[in-house]
Residue, then its C-alpha position, 0 to 999 in steps of 0.5 A: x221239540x225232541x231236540x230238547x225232549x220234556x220237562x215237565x211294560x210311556x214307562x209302567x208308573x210303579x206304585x205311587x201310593x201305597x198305604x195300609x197295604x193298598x197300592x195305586x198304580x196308573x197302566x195305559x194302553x197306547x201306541x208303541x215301538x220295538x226294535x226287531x230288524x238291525x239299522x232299520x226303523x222301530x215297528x209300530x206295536x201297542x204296549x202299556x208300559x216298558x218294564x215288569x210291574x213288581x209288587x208284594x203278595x198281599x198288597x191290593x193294587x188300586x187300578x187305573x186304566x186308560x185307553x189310548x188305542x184307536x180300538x177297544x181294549x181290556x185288560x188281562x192277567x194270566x194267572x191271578x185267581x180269585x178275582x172276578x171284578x177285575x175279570x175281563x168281558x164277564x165283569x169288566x167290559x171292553x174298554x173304548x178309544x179315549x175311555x177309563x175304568x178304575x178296579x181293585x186287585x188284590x195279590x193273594x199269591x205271589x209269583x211269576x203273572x203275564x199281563x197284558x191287553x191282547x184278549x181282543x188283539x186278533x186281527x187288530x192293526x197291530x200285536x199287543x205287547x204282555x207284560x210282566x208282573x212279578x208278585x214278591x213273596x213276604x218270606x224270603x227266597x234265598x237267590x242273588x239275583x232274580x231275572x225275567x226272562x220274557x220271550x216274545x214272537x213277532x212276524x214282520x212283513x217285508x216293509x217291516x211291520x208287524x202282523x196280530x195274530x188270527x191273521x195269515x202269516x204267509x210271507x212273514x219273517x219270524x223274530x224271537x226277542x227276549x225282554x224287547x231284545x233281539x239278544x239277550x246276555x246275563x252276566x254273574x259272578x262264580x257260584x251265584x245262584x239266579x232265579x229266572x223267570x221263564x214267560x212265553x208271550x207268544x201269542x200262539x206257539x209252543x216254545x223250549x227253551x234250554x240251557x245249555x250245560x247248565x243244571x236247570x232246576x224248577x221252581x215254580x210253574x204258572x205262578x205257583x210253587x211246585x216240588x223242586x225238580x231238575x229239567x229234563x236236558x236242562x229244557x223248559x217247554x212253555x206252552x203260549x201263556x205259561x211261566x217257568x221259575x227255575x234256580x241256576x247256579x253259575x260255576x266257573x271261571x270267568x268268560x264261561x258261557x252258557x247259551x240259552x237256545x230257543x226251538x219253535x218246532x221247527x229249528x233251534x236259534x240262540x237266544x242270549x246266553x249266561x257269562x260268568x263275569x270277573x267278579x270274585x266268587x259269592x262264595x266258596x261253594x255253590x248253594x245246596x240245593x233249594x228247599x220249596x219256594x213259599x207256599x201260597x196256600x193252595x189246597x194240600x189236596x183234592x177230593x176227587x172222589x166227590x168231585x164234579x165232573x165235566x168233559x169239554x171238547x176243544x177244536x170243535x167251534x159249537x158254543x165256544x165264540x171269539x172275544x170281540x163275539x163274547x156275551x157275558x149272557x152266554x150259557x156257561x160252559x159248567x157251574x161249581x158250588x163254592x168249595x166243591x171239587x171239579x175235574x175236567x176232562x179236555x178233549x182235542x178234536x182239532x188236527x193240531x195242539x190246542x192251548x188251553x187256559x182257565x182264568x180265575x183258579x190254578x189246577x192240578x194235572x192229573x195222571x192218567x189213571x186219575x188216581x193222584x196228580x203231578x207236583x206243580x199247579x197249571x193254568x195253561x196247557x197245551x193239548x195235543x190232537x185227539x188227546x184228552x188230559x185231565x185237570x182237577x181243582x178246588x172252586x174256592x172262588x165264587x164269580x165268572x171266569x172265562x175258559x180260553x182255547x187256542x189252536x198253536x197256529x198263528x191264523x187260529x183265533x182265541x175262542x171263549x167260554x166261561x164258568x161260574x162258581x156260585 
């Protein structure tokens, strides 16, 4: 990852009825198929739909989900917080072959959302494919254009088909695609400014992802509005999980083209890349730089000082179970009073990065001598061996939620804990 250095969806039925801020919208776990190997035959996979979910913040999505898989399924979502009855395993069980389960699900936030039915996918007879769901802000964002951008791991066995994660990868050939793509081309005029929407649906690996000889600004990470900050290189790490909103303005002339690369951490490949197209220029001149996207409301600040405290080791197997294993009976890894503050001290113990991912609230990253954090709010991070970060954040929300880590190694399964805020 040096190459590139740091820096910090049958189709998805659409709303189909919307009323009084309510919406309904129908999702379907069922067989599916992708294109991943040139002039060869589809690969099997599993999917719920083929295309981003896209809604306004404040509306309340009225969920009907059905299983047409031939296991069990649940339904996920990284990123939405405060909504324990929608939460999967802790409030909403497995789902069996056949079966259906209705629940509501109201946007507070708007932002970048992964969704997905995978919780339960280690070992299945095929990956699960995640899903976009892009949540509008009421206020709006000064852009032309607006792209996701979402980036897919795939390993492929020599007849083709495609293997889960949790699964050995030996003798597996590893494809990227970026929205179903193998290649990716985004075409817009001089002086255009996109907001992409940067999405690792990889299941385990850490990915960069860098524009090259472009100004790649940060607008927002896991859904949330961060301080703008230019990417260090024009590069964006992006742990398994996490979204990145950056701003990018096209300049110019036509036929310009700007590669977009992808490092596993192992080698560089090109991903796609953004051409300048003949249009005439939007306008005379690039934009000035961008004010903050609008805010979610998320709590200006934290007091750390009469903050609960808790350490968790991740890597180490005591209390922490697989998915298909989990008991919603289990004792919880901490509990909260609502409206206390809570830090969380995560140790790595594993010889390898761990990812880690806490449902239900989004937290700051603090810096190491605890005295302030970073301007950007996470749900998901990566961890490197033997060390330990610090997470701190308002429970505002009371319910269950689970605490995900995930060693970045294909073979590594899920394991889970979860939380209470009461």
């Amino acid at each position: 990852m040096t190459v590139f250095g740091a820096a910090a969806l049958g189709p998805a039925l659409p709303a189909v009825g919307a009323a009084q801020g309510r919406t309904a919208v129908a999702l379907q776990a069922r067989p599916d198929r992708i294109s991943l190997r040139p002039g060869a035959s589809q690969t099997p996979v599993w999917s719920f739909g083929n295309g981003d979910l896209r809604f306004k913040r404040g509306e309340v999505l009225d969920v009907a989900f059905s299983n047409e898989l031939p296991v069990a399924a649940v339904l996920d979502c990284h990123g939405l917080d405060g909504v324990p009855a929608a939460e999967p395993l802790t409030s909403r069980a497995p789902l069996p072959p056949a079966a259906k389960d209705t629940f509501q699900l109201p946007l507070r936030h708007a932002g970048t959302f992964l969704w997905g039915a995978s919780l339960l996918g280690d070992g299945a007879a095929m990956p699960a494919r995640p899903h976009a769901l892009i949540v509008d802000s009421s206020s709006p964002v000064a852009v032309d254009r607006d792209h996701v951008l979402l980036i897919e791991e795939w390993r492929l066995r020599q007849d083709g088909t495609a293997i889960s994660p949790g699964t050995d990868p030996q003798d597996t050939t590893i494809i990227h695609t970026i929205n179903g793509q193998t290649s990716l081309n985004i075409s817009a005029p001089s002086n255009a400014r996109l907001r992409l929407r940067f999405i690792n649906g990889s299941p385990r690996s850490v990915l960069a992802v860098k524009l090259e000889n472009l100004e790649v600004r940060v607008m927002g990470i896991d859904g949330q509005p961060a301080e703008p900050f230019p990417a260090r290189n024009s590069a964006l790490m992006l742990a398994p999980g996490n979204r990145t909103d950056v701003f990018v303005d096209v300049a110019g002339p036509a036929g310009t083209s700007f590669p977009i690369l992808l490092h596993d951490g192992q080698q560089a490949r090109p991903l796609g890349k953004l051409v300048v197209s003949a249009e005439p220029p939007l306008r005379s001149a690039p934009f000035p730089p961008a004010p903050p996207l609008p805010g979610n409301d998320l709590p200006a600040q934290i007091d750390l000082k009469n903050a609960q405290r808790v350490s968790l080791e991740l890597g180490t197997p005591a209390d922490w179970v697989r998915p298909v294993d989990f008991k919603p009976s289990a004792a919880p890894a901490f509990q909260a009073k609502a409206g206390r503050p809570v830090v969380l001290a995560l140790t790595n113990r594993a010889t390898m990065t761990t990812v880690f991912h806490l449902h239900g609230h989004h937290v700051r990253l603090l810096d190491r001598l605890d005295d302030g954090w970073k301007p950007f709010w996470l749900d998901t991070l990566a961890i490197e061996p033997g060390q330990t970060q610090r997470i701190a954040f308002l429970a505002e929300y009371p319910g269950r939620y689970l605490i995900e880590a995930t060693a970045a190694d294909w073979a590594a399964p899920r394991l889970l804990r979860w939380y209470s805020v009461q």
